[in-house]
MIDOSE-1310 file (N, C-alpha, C; in nm, 2 decimals, decimal comma, always signed):
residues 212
xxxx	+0,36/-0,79/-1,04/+0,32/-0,65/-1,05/+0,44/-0,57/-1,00; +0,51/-0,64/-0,90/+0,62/-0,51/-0,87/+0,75/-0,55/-0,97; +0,75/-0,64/-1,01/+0,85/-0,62/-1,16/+0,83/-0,49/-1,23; +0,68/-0,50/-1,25/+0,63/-0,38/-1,41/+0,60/-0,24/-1,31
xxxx	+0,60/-0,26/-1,11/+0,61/-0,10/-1,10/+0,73/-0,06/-1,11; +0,88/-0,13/-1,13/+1,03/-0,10/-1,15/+1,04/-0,09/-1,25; +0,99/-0,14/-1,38/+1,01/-0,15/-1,50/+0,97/+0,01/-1,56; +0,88/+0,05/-1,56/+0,79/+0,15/-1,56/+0,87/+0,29/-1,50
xxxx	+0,89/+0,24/-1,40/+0,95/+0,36/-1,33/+1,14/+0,37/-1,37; +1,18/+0,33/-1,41/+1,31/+0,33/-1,52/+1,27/+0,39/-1,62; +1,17/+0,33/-1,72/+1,13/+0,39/-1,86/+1,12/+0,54/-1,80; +1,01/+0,55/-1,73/+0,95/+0,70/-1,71/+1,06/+0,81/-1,66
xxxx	+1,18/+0,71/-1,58/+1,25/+0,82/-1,59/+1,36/+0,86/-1,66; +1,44/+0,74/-1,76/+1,49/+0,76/-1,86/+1,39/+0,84/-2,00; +1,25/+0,84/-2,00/+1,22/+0,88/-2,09/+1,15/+1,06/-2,06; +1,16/+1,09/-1,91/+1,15/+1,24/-1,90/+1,27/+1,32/-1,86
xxxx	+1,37/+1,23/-1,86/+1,50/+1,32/-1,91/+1,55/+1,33/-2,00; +1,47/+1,26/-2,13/+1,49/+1,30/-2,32/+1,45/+1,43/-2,31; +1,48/+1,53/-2,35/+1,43/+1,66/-2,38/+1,28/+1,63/-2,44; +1,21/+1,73/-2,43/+1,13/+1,70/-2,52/+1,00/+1,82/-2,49
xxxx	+0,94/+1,81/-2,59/+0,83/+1,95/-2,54/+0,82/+2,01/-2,43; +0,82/+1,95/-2,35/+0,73/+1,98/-2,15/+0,85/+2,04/-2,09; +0,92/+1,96/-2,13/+1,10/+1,99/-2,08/+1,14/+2,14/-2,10; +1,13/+2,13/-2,25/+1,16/+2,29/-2,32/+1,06/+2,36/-2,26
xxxx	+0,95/+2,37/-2,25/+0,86/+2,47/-2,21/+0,90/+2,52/-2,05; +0,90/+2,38/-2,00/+0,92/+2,44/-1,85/+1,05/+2,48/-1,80; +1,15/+2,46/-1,84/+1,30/+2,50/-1,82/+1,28/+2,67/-1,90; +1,22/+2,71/-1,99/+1,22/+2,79/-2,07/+1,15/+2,90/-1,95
xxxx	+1,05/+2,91/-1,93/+0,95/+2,92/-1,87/+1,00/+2,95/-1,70; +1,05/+2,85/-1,65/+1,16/+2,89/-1,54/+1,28/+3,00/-1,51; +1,31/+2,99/-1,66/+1,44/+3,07/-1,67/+1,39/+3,19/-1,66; +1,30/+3,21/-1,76/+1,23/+3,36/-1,80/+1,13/+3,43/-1,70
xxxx	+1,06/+3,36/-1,63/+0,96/+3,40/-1,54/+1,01/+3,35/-1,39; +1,07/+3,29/-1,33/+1,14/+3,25/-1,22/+1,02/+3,07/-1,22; +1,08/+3,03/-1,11/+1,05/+2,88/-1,01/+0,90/+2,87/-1,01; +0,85/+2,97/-0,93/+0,71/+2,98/-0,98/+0,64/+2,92/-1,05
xxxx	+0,65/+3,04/-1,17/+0,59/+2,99/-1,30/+0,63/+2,87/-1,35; +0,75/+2,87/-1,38/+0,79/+2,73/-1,41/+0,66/+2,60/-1,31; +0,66/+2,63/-1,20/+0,56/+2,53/-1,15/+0,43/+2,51/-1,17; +0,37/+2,64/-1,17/+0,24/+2,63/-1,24/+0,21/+2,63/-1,33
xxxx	+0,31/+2,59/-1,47/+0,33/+2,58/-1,56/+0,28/+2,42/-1,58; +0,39/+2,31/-1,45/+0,40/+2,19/-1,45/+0,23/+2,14/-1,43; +0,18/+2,21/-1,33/+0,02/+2,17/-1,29/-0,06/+2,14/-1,39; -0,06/+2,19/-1,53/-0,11/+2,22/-1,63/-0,04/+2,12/-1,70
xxxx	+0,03/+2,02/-1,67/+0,15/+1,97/-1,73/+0,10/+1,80/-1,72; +0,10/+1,81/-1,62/+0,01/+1,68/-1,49/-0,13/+1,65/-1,51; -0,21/+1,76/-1,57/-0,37/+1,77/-1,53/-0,38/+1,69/-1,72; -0,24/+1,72/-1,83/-0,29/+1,65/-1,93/-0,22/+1,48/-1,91
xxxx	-0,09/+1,52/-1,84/-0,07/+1,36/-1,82/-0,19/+1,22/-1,77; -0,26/+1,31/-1,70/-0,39/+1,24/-1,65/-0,52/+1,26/-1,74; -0,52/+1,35/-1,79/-0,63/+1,31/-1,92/-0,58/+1,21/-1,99; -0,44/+1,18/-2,03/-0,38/+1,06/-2,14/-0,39/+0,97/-2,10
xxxx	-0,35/+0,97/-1,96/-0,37/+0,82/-1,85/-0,51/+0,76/-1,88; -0,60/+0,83/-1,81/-0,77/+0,80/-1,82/-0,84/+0,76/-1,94; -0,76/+0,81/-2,04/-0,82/+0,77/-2,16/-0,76/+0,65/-2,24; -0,66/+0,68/-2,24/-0,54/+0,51/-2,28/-0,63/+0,37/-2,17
xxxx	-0,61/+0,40/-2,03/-0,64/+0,29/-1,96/-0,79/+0,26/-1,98; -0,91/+0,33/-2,02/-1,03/+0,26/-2,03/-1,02/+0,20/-2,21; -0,91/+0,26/-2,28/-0,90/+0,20/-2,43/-0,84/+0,03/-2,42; -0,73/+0,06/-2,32/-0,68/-0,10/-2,32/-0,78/-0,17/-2,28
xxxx	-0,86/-0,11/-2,15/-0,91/-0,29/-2,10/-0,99/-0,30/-2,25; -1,05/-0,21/-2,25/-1,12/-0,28/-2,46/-1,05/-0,34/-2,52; -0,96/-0,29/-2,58/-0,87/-0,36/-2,66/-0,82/-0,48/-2,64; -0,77/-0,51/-2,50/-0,71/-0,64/-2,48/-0,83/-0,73/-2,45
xxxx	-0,92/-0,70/-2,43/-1,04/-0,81/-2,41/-1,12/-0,81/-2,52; -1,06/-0,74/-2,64/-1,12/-0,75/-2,79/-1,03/-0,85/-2,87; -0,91/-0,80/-2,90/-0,85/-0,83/-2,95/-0,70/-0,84/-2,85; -0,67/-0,98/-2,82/-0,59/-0,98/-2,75/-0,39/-0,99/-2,81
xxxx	-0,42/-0,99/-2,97/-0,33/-1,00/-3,07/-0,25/-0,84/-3,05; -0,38/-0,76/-2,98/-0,28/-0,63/-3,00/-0,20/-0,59/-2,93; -0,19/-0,68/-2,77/-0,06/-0,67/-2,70/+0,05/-0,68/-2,73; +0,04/-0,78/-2,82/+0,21/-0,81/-2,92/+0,24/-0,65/-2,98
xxxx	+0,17/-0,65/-3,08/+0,19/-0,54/-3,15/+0,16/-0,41/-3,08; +0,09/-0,37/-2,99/+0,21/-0,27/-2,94/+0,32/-0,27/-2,83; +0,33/-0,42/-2,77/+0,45/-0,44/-2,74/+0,61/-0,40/-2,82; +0,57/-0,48/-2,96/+0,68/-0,46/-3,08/+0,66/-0,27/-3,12
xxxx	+0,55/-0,20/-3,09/+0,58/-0,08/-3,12/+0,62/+0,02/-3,03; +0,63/-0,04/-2,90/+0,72/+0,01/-2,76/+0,83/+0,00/-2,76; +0,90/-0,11/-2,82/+1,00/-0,14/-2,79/+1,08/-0,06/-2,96; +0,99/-0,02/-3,04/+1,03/+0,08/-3,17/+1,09/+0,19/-3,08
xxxx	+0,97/+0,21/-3,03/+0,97/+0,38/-2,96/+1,08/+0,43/-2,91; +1,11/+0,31/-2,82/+1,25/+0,31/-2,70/+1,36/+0,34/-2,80; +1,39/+0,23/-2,90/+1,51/+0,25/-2,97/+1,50/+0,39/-3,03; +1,40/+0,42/-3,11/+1,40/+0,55/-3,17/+1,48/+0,67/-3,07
xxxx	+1,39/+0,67/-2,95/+1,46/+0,75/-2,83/+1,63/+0,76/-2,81; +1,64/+0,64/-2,80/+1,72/+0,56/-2,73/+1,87/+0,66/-2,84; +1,87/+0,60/-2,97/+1,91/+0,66/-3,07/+1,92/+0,82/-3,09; +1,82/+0,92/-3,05/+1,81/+1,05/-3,02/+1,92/+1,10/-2,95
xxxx	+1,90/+1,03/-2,84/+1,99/+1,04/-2,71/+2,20/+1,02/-2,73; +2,20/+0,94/-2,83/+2,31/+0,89/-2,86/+2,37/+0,90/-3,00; +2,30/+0,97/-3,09/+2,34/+0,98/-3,21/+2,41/+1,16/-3,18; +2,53/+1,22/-3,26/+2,62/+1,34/-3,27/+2,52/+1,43/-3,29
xxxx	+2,57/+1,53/-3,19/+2,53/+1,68/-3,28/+2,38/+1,75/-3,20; +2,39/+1,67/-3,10/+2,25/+1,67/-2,99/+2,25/+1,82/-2,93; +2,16/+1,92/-2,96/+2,15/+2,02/-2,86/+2,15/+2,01/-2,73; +2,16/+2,13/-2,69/+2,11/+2,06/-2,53/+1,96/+2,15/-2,46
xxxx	+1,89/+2,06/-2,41/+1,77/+2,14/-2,39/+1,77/+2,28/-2,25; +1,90/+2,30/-2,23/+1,90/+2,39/-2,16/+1,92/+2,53/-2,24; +1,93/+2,56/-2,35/+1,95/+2,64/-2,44/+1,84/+2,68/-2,53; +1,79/+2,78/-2,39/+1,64/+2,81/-2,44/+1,60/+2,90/-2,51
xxxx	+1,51/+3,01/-2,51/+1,42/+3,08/-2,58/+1,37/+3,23/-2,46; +1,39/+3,33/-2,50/+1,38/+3,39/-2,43/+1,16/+3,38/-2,42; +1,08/+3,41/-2,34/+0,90/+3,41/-2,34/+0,90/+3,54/-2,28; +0,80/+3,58/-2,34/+0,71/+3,67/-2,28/+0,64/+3,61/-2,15
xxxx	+0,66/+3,70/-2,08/+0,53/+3,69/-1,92/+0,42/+3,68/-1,94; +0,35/+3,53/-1,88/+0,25/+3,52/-1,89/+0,16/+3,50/-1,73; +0,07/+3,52/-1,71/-0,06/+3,52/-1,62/-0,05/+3,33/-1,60; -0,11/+3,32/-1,43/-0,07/+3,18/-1,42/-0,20/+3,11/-1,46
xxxx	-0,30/+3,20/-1,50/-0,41/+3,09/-1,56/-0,35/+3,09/-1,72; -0,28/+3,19/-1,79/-0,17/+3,13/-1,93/-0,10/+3,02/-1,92; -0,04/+3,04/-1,82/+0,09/+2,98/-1,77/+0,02/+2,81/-1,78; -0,06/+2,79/-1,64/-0,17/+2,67/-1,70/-0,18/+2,61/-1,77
xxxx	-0,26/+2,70/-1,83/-0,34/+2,68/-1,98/-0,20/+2,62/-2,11; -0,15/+2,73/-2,08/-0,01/+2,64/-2,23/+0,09/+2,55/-2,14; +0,09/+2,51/-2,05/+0,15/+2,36/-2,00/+0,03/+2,24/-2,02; -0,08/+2,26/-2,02/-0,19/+2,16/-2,07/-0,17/+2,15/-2,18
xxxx	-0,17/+2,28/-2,27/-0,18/+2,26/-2,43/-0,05/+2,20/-2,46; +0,09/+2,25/-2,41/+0,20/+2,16/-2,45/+0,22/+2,02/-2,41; +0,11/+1,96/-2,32/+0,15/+1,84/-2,30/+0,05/+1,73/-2,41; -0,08/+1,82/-2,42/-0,21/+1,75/-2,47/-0,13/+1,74/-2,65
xxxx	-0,03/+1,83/-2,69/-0,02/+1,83/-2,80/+0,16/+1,73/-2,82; +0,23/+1,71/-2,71/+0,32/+1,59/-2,66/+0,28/+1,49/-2,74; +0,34/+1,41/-2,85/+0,27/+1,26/-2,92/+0,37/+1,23/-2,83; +0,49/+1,23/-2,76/+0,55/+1,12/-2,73/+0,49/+1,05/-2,57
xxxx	+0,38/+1,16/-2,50/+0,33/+1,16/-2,40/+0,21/+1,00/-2,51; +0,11/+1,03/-2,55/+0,07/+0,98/-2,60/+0,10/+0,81/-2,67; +0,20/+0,83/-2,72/+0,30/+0,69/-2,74/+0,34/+0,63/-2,60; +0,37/+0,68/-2,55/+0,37/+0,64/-2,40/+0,30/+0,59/-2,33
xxxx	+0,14/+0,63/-2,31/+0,07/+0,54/-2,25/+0,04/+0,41/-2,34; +0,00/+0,43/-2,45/-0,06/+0,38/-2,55/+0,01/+0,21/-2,60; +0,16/+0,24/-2,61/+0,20/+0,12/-2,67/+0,34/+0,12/-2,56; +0,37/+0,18/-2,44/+0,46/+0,13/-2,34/+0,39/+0,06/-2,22
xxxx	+0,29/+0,15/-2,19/+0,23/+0,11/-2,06/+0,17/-0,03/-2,07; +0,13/-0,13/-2,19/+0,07/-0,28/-2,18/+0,23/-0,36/-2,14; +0,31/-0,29/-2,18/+0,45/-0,37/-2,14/+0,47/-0,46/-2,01; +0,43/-0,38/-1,95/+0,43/-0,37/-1,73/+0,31/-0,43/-1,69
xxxx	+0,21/-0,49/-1,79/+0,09/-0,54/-1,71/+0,11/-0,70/-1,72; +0,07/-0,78/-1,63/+0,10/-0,89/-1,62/-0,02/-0,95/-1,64; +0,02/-1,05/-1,72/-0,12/-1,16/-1,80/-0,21/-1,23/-1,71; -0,14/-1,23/-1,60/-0,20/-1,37/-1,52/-0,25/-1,26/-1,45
xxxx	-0,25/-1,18/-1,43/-0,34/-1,11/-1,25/-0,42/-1,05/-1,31; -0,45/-1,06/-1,42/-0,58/-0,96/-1,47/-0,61/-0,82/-1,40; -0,75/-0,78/-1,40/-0,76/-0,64/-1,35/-0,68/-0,52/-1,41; -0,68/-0,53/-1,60/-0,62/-0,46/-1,67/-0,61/-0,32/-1,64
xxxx	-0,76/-0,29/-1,59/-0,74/-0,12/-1,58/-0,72/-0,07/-1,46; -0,73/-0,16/-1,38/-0,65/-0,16/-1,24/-0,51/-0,16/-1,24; -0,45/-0,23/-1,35/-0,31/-0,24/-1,30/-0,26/-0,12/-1,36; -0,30/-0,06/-1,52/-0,26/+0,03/-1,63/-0,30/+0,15/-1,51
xxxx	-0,34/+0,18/-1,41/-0,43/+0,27/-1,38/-0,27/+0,29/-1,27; -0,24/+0,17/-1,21/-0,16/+0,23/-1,08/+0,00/+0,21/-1,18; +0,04/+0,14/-1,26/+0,14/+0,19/-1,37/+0,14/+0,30/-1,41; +0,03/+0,36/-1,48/+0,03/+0,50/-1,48/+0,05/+0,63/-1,41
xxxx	-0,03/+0,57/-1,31/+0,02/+0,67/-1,17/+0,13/+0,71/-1,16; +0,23/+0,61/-1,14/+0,39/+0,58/-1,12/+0,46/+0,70/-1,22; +0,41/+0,65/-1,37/+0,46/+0,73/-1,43/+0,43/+0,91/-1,41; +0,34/+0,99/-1,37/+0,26/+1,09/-1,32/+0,36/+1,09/-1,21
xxxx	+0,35/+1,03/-1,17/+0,53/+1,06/-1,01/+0,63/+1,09/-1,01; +0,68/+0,99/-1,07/+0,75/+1,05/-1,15/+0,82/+1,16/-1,22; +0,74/+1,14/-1,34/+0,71/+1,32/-1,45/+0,71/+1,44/-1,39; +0,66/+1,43/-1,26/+0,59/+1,54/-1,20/+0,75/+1,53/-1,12
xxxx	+0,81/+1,45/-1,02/+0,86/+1,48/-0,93/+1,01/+1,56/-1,04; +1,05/+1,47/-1,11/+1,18/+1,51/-1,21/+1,12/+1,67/-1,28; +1,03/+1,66/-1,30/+1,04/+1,83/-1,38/+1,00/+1,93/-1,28; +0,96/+1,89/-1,20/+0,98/+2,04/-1,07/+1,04/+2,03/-1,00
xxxx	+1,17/+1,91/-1,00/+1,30/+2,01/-0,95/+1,38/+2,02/-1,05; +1,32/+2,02/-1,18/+1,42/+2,07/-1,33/+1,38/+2,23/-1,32; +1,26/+2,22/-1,25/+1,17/+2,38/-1,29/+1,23/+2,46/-1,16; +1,27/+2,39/-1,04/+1,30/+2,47/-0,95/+1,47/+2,51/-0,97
xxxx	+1,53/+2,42/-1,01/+1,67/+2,48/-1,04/+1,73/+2,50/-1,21; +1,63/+2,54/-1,28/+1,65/+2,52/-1,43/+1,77/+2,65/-1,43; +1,73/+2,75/-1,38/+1,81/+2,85/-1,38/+1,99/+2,83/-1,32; +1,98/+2,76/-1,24/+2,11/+2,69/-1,17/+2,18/+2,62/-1,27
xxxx	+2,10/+2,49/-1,35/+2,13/+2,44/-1,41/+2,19/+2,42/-1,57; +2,11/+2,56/-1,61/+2,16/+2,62/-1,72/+2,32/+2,64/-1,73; +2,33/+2,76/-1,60/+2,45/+2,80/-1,63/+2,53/+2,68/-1,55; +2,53/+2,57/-1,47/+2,62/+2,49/-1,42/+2,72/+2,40/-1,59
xxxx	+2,60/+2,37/-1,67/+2,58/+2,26/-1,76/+2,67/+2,34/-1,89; +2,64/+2,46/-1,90/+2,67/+2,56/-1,99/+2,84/+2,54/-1,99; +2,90/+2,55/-1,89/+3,07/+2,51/-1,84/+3,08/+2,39/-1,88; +2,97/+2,31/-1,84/+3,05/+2,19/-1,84/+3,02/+2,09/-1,99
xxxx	+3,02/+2,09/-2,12/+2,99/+2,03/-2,17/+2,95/+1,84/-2,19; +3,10/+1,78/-2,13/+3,09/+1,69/-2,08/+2,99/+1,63/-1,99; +2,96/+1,70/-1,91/+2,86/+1,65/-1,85/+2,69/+1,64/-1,95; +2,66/+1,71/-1,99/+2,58/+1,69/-2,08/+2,60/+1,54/-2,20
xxxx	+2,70/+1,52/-2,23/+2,71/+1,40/-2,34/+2,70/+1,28/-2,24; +2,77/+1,30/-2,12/+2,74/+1,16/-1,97/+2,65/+1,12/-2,00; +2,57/+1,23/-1,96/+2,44/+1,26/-1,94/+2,34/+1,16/-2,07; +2,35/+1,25/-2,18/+2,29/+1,19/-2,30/+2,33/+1,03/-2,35
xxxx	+2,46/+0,98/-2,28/+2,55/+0,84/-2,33/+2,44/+0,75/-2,26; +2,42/+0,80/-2,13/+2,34/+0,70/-2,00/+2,22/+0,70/-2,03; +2,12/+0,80/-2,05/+2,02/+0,81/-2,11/+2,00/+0,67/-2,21; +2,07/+0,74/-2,34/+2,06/+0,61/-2,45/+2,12/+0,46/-2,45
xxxx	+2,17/+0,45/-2,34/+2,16/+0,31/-2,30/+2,11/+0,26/-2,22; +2,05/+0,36/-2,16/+1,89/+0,27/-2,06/+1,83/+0,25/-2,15; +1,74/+0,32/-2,16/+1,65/+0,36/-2,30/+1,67/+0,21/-2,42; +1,81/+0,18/-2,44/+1,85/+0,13/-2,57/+1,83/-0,05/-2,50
xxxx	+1,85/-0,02/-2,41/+1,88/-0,18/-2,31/+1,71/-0,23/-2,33; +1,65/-0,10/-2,25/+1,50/-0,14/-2,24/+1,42/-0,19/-2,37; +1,48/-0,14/-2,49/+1,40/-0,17/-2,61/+1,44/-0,33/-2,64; +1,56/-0,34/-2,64/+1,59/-0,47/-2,66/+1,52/-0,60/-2,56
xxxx	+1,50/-0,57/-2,43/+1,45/-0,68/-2,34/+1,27/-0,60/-2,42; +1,21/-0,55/-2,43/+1,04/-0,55/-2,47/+1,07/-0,62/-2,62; +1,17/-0,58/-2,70/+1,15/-0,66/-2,84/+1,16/-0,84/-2,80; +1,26/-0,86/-2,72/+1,27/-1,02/-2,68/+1,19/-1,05/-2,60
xxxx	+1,11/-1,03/-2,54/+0,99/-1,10/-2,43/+0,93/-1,15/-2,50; +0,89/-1,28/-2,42/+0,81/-1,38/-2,47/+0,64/-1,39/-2,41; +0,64/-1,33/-2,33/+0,50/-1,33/-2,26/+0,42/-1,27/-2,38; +0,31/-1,40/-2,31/+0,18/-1,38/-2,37/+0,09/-1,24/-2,40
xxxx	+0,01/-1,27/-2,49/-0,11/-1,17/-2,48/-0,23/-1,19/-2,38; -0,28/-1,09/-2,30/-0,35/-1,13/-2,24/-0,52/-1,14/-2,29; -0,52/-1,27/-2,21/-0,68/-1,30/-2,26/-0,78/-1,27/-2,23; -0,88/-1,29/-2,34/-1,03/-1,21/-2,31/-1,09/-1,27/-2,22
């Protein structure tokens, strides 16, 4: 188990420094409305990461105690995901997600309300629990939705800890990153080789499916 809570917590955080919806919203969101908002933005951000959690983890223990064939297969479709990312991160011509959008001011029950809706509408949040998280669970200790339950968490720790201090210095960060181009491609090179490493060790594992 503490293999797949290190395992987990690498992916989660090579995979919430991919740009990506929540990112744009709340750096966006930061810039334009101050620290704040940007935070209560995140709350709203967290409250869908844990609807996805709750709902993926009571789907696996079904699934794997139905059909235990399907851990393979979405093992092989985790380890797609990764490279797909992985590839994002490292292929020319990459924006950078600090190059945002000016928003209108919104009310922190808006504010909320559209960090829920941008996370609930997130597929990559979604792909994530779905066909990364059986990665990190271990066959022999059973207690599937016990373990997907405190994997999950991890990831929620994560997520949450990296994007509120993206939200508390997004404005810093803009203009530091803005000078420095190079640092942004570092940045994106390391990304896609975690990311790229990780897809290759989930495509080559040999562990079982876990049984009914």
């Amino acid at each position: 188990m503490t293999g797949g809570l290190i395992g987990i917590t690498l992916v989660s955080l090579g995979m919430v420094l991919t740009p990506g919806p929540n990112m744009i919203y709340l750096i966006s969101r930061s810039i334009t409305q101050g620290r704040r908002a940007g935070l209560v933005s995140l709350t709203g951000v967290v409250l869908g990461f844990t609807i996805y959690l709750t709902a993926t983890c009571l789907g696996l223990t079904a699934i794997f105690a139905l059909v235990p064939a399907a851990y393979t297969a979405l093992k092989l479709a985790g380890a797609a995901y990764l490279g797909w990312l992985a590839w994002k991160a490292l292929k020319p011509g990459g924006g950078s997600v600090f190059e945002t959008r000016e928003l209108e001011h919104a009310s922190n029950r808006r504010l909320f309300s559209m960090g829920l809706l941008t996370c609930l509408l997130n597929p990559k949040i979604a792909i994530l629990y779905l066909s990364l998280l059986p990665q990190f669970i271990d066959p022999a200790a059973g207690h599937v939705l016990l373990q997907s339950l405190a994997l999950g968490s991890v990831q929620i720790v994560v997520a949450t800890t990296v994007n509120g201090l993206i939200a508390i210095t997004a404005g810093t960060l803009a203009a530091f990153l803005a000078a420095r181009p190079l640092w942004l491609r570092m940045q994106r090179y390391f990304m896609g080789t975690v990311l790229g490493g990780m897809a290759i060790h989930l495509a080559t594992d040999r562990s079982r499916a876990i049984a009914a």
